[in-house]
N, C-alpha and C positions, 0 to 999 in steps of 0.2 A: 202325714203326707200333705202337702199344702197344693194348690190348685195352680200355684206361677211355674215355671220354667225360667231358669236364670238364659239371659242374651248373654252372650262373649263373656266379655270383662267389665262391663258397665255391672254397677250395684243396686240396678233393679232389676225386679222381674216381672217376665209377660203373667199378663193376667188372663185367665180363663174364658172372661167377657170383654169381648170389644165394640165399638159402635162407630161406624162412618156419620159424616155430616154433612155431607156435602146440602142434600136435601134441606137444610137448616137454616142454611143463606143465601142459595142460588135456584134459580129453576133446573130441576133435575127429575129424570132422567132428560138430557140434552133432545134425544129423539121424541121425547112426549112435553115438550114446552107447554102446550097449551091445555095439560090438563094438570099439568103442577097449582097447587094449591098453597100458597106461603103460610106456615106453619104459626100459630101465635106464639109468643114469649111464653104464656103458660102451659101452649100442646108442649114443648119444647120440656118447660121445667116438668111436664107430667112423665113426658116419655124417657126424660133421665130420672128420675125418681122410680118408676118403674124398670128401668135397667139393674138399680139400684137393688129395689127389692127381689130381684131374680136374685142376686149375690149373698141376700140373706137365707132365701127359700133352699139354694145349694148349700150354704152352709150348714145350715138346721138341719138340714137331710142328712148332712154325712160328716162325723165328727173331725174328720182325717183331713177334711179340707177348710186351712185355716185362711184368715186375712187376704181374702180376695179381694179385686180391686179391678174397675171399671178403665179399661182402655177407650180416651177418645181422640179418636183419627181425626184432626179438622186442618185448614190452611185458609191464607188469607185469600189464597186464589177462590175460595168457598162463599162468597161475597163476605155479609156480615156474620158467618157462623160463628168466628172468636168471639166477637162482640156478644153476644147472643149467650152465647154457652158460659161463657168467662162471667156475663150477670145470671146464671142461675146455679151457678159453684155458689157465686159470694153468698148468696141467700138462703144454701142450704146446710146442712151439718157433714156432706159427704164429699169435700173439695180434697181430704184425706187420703179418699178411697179412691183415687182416678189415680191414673198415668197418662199426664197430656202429649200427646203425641200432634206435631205440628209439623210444617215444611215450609220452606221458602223459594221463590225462584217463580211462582208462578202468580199473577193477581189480573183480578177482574180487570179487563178491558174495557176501553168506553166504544168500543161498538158492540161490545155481548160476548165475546171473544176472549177467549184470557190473554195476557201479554207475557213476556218474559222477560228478567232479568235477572242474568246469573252473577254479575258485577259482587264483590268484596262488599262496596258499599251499600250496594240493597240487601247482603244478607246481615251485617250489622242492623241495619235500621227495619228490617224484618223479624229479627231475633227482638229488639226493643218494644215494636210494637206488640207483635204476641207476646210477649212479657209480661208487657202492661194490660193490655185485652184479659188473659184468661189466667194471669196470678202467678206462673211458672212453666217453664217448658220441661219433660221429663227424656224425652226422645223427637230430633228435629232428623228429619230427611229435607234428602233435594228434589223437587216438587220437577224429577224428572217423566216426563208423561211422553204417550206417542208424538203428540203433533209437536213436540221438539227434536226428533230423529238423531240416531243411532251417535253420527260424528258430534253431535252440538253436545248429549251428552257426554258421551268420552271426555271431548275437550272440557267440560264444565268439572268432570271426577277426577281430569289430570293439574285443571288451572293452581297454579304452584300458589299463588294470590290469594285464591277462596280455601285451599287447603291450610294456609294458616293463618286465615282468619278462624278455621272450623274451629284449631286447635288452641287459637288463642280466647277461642267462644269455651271451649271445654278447658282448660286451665284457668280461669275466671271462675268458671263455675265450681272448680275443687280446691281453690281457695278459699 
């Protein structure tokens, strides 16, 4: 018995353990701003290392559960969490073991505020940049959140534009 669950048709699988990041890059929780404490590169690389070792401790435990593998949730709208995360892969032996899960559509704002852009060409040069940031993408969403409301989504899930850009994002990629 192995610990993933296969998604659809895509030829990975979810992993057991997963971890958000927002906390990583941005002050978070939004309502407790002022007691956020910004994490250093090393709490960072200790607390994925310690993710890490939870995956072993499951393992050793129970024979049945093979090749598990660390989901991380990050996005650029997360200030500099790629950045961040993407230099404590390079530097450890477990860049393997992940499945990078990233999103596009949303980035830090310069009044504090995230911004949006659901345009063809930001999702190109947002797939490039986390690329480059955190070494591969495994699974991208569209960084559809509340404070972009119900129609701006839809319109953004029907945009005939961004739908084959996705597609031609995912035929690049099984080339």
């Amino acid at each position: 018995m192995s610990g993933n669950r296969a998604i659809c048709e895509a030829s990975i699988s979810s992993p057991a353990v997963g971890i958000g990041t927002t906390w990583m890059g941005m002050e978070w929780p939004p309502s407790k701003r002022e007691a956020y404490v910004r994490p250093t590169n090393d709490e960072i690389h200790a607390y994925l290392s310690n993710a890490f070792d939870i995956l072993k401790t499951i393992e050793a435990q129970d024979s049945r559960v093979l090749d598990l593998k660390l989901m991380i949730d990050t996005a650029p709208g997360y200030g500099d969490a790629e950045s961040r995360i993407g230099s404590c892969l390079q530097s450890n032996e477990y860049h393997e073991r992940t499945i990078i899960a990233t999103k596009w559509g949303e980035y830090p704002g310069t009044d504090g505020n995230p911004g949006h852009d659901f345009s063809s060409s930001r999702l190109l040069s947002s797939v490039a940049a986390s690329k480059e940031l955190l070494g591969r993408i495994d699974i991208l969403y569209t960084h559809l959140t509340g404070r972009v409301g119900d129609r701006e989504s839809i319109r953004v899930l029907r945009d005939i534009d961004v739908c084959g850009t996705l597609d031609s994002l995912r035929s690049d990629e099984e080339s």
